[in-house]
C-alpha positions as CSV (number, residue, x, y, z in Angstrom):
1,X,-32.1,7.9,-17.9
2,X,-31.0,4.7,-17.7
3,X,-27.5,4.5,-18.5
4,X,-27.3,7.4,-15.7
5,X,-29.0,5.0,-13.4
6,X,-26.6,2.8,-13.4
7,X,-23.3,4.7,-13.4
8,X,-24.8,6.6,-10.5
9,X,-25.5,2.7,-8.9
10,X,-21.5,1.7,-9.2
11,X,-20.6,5.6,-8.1
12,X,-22.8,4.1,-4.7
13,X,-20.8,1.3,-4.5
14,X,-17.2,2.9,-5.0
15,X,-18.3,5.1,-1.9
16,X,-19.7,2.6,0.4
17,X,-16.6,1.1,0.6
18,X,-15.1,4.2,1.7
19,X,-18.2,4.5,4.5
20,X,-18.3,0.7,5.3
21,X,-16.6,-0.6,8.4
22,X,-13.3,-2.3,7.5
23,X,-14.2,-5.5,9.6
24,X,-17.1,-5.6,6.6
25,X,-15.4,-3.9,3.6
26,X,-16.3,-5.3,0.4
27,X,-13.0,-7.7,-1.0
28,X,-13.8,-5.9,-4.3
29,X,-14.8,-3.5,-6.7
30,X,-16.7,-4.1,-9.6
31,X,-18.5,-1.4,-12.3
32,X,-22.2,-2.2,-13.7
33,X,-23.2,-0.5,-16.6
34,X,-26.3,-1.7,-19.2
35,X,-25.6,-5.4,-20.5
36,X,-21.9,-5.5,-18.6
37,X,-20.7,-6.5,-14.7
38,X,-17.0,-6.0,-14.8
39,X,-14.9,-6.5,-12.0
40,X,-11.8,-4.0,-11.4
41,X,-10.2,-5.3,-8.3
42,X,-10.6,-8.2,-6.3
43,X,-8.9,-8.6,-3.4
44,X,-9.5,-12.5,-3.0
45,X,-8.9,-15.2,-5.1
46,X,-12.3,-17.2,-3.7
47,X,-14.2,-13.8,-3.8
48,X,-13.0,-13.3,-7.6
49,X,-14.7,-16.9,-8.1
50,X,-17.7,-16.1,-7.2
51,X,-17.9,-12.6,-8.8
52,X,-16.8,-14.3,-12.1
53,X,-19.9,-16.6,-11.4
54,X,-22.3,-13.7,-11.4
55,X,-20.7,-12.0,-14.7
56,X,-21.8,-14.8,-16.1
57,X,-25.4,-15.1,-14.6
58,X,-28.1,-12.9,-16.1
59,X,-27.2,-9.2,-15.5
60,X,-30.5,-8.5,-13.8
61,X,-29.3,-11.2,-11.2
62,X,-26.0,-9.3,-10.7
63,X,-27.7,-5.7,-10.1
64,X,-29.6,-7.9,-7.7
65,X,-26.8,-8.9,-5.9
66,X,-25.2,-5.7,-6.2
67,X,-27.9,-3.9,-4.7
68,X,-28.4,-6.8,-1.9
69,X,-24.4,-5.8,-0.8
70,X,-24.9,-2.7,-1.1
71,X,-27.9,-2.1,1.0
72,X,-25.8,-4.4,4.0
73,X,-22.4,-2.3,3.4
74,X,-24.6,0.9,4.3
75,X,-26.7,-1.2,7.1
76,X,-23.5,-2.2,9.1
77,X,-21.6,0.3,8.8
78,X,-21.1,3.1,11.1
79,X,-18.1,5.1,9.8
80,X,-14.9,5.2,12.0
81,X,-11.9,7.0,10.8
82,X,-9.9,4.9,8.0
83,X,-6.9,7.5,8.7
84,X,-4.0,6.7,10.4
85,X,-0.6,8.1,11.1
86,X,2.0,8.0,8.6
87,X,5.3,10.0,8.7
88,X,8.9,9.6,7.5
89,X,11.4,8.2,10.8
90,X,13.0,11.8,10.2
91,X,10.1,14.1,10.2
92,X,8.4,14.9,13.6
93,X,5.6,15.7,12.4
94,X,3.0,13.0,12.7
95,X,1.2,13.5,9.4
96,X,-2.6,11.9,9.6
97,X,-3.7,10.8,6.3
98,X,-7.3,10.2,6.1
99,X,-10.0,9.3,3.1
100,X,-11.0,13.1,3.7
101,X,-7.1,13.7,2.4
102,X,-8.2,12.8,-0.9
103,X,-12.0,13.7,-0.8
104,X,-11.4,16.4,-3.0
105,X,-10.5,14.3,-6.0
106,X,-12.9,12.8,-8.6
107,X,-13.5,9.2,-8.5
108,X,-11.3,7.7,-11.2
109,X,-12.3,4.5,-13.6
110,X,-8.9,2.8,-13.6
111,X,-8.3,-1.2,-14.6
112,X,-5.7,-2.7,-11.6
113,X,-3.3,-5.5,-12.6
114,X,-3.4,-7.6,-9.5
115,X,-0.4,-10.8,-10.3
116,X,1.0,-13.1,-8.5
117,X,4.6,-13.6,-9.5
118,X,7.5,-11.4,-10.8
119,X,6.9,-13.3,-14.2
120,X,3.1,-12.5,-14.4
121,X,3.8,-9.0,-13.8
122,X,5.9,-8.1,-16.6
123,X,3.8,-10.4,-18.9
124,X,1.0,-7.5,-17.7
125,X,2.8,-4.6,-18.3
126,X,3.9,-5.6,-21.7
127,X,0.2,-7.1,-23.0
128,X,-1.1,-3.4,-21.1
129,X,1.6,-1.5,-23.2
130,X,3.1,0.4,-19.9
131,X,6.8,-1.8,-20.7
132,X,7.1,1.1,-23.2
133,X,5.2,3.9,-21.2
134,X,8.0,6.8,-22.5
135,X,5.4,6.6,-25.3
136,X,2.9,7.8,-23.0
137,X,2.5,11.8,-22.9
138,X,-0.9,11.5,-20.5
139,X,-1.8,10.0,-17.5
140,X,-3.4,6.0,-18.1
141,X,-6.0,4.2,-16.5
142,X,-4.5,1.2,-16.1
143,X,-2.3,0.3,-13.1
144,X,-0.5,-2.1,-10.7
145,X,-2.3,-2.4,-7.4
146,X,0.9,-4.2,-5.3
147,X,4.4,-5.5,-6.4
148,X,4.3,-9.3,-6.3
149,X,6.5,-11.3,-3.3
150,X,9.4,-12.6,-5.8
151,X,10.3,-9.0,-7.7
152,X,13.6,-9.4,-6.2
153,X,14.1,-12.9,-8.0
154,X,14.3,-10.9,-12.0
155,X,17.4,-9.7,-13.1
156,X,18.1,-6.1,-12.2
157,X,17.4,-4.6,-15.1
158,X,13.9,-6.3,-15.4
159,X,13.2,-5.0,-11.8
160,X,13.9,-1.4,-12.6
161,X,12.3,-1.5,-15.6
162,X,9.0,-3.2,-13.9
163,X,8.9,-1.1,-11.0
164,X,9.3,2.8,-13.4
165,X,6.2,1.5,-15.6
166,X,4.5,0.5,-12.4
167,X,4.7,3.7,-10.2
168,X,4.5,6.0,-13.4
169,X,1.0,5.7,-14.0
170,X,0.2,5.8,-10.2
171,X,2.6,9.6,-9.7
172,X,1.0,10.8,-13.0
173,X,-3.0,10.4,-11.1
174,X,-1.4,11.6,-8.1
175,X,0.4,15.1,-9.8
176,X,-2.6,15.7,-11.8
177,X,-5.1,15.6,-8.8
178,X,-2.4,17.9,-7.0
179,X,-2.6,20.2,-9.9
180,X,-6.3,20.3,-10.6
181,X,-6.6,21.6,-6.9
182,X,-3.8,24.3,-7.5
183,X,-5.7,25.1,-10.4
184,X,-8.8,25.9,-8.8
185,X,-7.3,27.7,-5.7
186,X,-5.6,30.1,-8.1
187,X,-9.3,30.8,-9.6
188,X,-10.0,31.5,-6.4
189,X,-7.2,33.9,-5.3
190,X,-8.0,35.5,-8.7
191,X,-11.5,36.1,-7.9
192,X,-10.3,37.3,-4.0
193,X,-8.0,40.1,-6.0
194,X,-4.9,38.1,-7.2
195,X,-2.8,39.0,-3.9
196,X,-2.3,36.3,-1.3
197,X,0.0,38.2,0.6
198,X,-2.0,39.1,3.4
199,X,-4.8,36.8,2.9
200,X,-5.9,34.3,5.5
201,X,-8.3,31.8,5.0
202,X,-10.3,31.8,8.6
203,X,-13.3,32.2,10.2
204,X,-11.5,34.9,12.5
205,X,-11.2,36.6,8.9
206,X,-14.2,36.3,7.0
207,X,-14.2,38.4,4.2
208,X,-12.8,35.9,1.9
209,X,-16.1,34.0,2.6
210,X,-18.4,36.8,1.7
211,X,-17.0,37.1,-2.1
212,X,-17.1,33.4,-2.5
213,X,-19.8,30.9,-3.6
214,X,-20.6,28.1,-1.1
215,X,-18.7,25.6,-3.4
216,X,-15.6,27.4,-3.2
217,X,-15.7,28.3,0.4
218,X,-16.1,24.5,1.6
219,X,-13.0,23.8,-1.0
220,X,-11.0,26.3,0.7
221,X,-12.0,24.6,4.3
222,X,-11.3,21.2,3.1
223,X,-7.8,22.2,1.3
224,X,-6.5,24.6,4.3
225,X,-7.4,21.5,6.5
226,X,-5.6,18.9,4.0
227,X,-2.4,21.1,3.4
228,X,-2.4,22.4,7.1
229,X,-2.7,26.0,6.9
230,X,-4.6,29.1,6.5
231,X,-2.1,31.4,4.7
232,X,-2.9,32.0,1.1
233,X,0.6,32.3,0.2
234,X,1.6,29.4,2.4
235,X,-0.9,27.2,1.2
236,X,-0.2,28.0,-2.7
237,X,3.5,26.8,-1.9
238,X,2.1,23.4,-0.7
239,X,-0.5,22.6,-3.3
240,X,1.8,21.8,-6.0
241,X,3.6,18.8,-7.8
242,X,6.7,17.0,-8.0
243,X,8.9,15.7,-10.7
244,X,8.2,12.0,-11.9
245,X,11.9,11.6,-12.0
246,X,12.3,12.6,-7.9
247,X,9.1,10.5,-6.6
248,X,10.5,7.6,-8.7
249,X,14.1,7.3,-7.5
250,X,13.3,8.4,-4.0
251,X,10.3,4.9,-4.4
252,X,13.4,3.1,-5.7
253,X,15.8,3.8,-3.3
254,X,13.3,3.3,-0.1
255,X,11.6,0.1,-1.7
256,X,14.5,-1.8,-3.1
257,X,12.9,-0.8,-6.9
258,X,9.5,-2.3,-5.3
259,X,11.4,-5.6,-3.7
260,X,11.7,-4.7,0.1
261,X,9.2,-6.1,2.7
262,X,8.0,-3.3,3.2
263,X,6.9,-2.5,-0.2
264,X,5.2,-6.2,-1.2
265,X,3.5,-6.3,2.4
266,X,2.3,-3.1,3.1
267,X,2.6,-1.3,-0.8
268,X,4.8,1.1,1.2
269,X,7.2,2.6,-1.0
270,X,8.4,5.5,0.6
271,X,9.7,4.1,3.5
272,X,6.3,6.2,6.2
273,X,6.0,5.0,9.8
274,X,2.5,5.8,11.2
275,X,2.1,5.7,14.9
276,X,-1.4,4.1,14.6
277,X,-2.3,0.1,14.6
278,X,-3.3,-0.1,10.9
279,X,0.7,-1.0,10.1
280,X,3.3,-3.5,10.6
281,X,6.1,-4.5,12.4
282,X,9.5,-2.8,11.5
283,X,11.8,-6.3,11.6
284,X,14.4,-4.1,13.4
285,X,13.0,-1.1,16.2
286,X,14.6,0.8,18.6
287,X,13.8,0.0,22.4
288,X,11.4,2.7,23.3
289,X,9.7,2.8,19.1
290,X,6.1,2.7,19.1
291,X,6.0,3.1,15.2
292,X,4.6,0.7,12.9
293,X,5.0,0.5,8.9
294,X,2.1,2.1,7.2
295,X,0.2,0.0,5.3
296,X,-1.3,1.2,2.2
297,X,-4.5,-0.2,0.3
298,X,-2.5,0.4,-3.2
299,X,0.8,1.7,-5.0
300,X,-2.0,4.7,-6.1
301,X,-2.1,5.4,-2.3
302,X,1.5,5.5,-1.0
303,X,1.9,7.7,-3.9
304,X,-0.4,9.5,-2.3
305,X,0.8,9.8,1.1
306,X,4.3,10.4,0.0
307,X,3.6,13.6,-2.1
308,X,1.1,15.2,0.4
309,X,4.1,14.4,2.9
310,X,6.3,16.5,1.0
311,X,4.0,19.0,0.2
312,X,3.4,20.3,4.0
313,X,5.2,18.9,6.2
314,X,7.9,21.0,7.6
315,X,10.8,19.4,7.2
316,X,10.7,19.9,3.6
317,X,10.3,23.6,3.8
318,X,13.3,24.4,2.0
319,X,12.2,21.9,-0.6
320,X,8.7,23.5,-1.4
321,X,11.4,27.4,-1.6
322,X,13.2,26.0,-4.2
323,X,10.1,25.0,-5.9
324,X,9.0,28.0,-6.0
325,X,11.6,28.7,-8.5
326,X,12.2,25.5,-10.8
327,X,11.1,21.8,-10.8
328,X,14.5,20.7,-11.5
329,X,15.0,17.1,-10.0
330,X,18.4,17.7,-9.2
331,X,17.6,21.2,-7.2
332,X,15.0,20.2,-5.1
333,X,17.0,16.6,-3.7
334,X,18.6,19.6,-2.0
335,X,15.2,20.1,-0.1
336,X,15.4,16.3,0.9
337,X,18.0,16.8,3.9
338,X,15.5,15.8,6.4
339,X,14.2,12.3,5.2
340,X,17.0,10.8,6.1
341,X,19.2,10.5,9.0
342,X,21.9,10.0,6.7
343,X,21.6,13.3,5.3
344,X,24.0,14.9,2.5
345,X,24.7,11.3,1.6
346,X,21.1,10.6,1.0
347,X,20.7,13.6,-1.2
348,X,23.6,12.2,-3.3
349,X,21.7,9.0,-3.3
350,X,18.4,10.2,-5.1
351,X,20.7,12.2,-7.4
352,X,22.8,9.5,-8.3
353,X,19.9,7.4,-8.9
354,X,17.9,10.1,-11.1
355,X,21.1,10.3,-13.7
356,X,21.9,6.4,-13.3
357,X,18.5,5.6,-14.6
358,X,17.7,8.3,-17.0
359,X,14.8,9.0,-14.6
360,X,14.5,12.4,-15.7
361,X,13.3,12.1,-19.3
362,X,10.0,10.8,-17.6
363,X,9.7,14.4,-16.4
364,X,8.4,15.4,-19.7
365,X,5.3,13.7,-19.1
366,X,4.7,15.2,-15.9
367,X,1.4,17.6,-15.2
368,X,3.3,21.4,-15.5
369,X,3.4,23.5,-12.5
370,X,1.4,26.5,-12.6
């Protein structure tokens, strides 16, 4: 009873910082469990200090404080929409990406390696074993919050190498949250009849509602609302992964292999404009541009935001056809016509990229479509 008082305590705390107004959100995250504080992310170097003071205090004291933030977090807060606009410059489509985007996934225990230099970094990733990840044949726990400011300063090969490992664990949580939600909308066709050809998820056509437990219908409204449609057939298309070796290159070739300004400022690695203020500054903008940069908490969350891009936005219609018939990396940079102004030449790009880096023996680690 215990031990499930206190897991249920730091599963409080993960969610008030969702809830929390970001003028007050907590610098960092920390897990209590009997006998143990442990912090998993800290945000601030003063803020670290102090939580590394109460580790070290008695750990009645740190539930106490725990508790004390806690109980002000859900005080002051009075939840406004952490979403904001985030898009490729090509697509037209304005996608909005909010926490309710990704309410659908369980709340993962991960370590973050937060560094400071270029140096520090790969000094992580080897003592974390992820230099080596091709060893790894299931998704880790462990992964790299933000590229530090001097990436570009290591030799190339160094860079390439840090930024694989580093995205890797991030795309491997992202595809198997992807397929965990195809997986349980195919339990649900099943029980419907196995036939989404004429099926539409609506309150205008209820009878889908009336052979389905309350669980599964409010699944069905959140992922027809994530994904952006009501068609069974439609929405079966969308909810479904991507190879490592494409979400990779296309990171590398947006991000500089994690180097840009874009991706050490803003963990934006796949090059998304949002049209809200939580962004910066493009450096160079059109007269007439209201877009920003978006910014992303983590590498975990442009991952995010990039394959739920792909997945229904309709420029990359032709992308999720050919998926429909193979997951070959090579096949579906024909889909990728529209992220870039440059067009053919950009397709050529990721595909030169994918062979020139070997990129697609990672694929063998990647969750299997359905």
């Amino acid at each position: 009873m215990k031990n499930l008082y206190y897991r249920s305590l730091a599963q409080s705390f993960r969610l008030c910082r969702l809830c929390a107004h970001p003028a007050k959100m907590l610098l960092a995250q920390v897990a209590v469990s009997p006998g143990r504080f442990q912090i998993l992310w800290c945000q601030n170097s003063s803020v670290a200090k102090d939580l590394g003071n109460w580790r070290k205090a008695h750990s009645l004291f740190a539930l106490t404080c725990l508790i004390v933030i806690m109980s002000f977090v859900i005080w002051s807060g009075e939840g406004p929409s952490l979403g904001y606009r985030v898009g490729h410059f090509m697509s037209s489509d304005q996608n909005l990406l909010s926490v309710s985007d990704s309410s659908m996934t369980a709340e993962r225990s991960s370590s973050r390696i937060l560094v400071s230099s270029a140096e520090e970094l790969i000094r992580e990733l080897k003592q974390e074993n992820l230099w080596d990840i091709e060893t790894l044949d299931h998704p880790t726990n462990v992964m790299v919050s933000r590229f530090p400011a001097d990436l570009g300063t290591v030799t190339l090969p160094d860079k390439k190498k840090a930024f694989i490992v580093s995205v890797l664990p991030a795309a491997m949580v992202v595809l198997e949250e992807v397929q965990e939600e195809r997986q349980e909308l195919l339990a649900i066709l099943d029980q419907l009849g196995g036939n989404p050809a004429e099926l539409i998820f609506s309150k205008a056509h209820p009878g889908w509602m009336e052979s389905l437990g309350a669980n599964s219908v409010a699944f069905v409204e959140t992922i027809t609302k994530k994904y952006r449609t009501e068609n069974a057939t439609e929405l079966l298309k969308r909810v479904n992964v991507l190879p490592l070796s494409l979400i990779v290159a296309q990171g590398a070739i947006e991000s500089s292999w994690g180097s840009s300004r874009f991706a050490t400022e803003a963990n934006n690695l796949f090059g998304m404009w949002t049209w809200g203020q939580r962004g910066i500054l493009p450096a160079r903008r059109d007269a007439g541009k209201t877009h920003r940069i978006a910014l992303y908490d983590s590498i975990l969350e442009s991952v995010r935001a990039y394959v739920l891009t792909i997945n229904r936005v309709s420029a990359y219609d032709d992308l999720r056809q050919i998926r429909q018939e193979t997951l070959d990396p090579y096949l579906l940079s024909e889909g990728l016509l529209h992220y870039s102004e440059r067009k053919e030449r950009y397709v050529e790009d990721v595909k030169r990229v994918i062979e020139a880096n070997n990129l697609e023996g990672y694929d063998r680690i990647s969750i299997s479509a359905t």
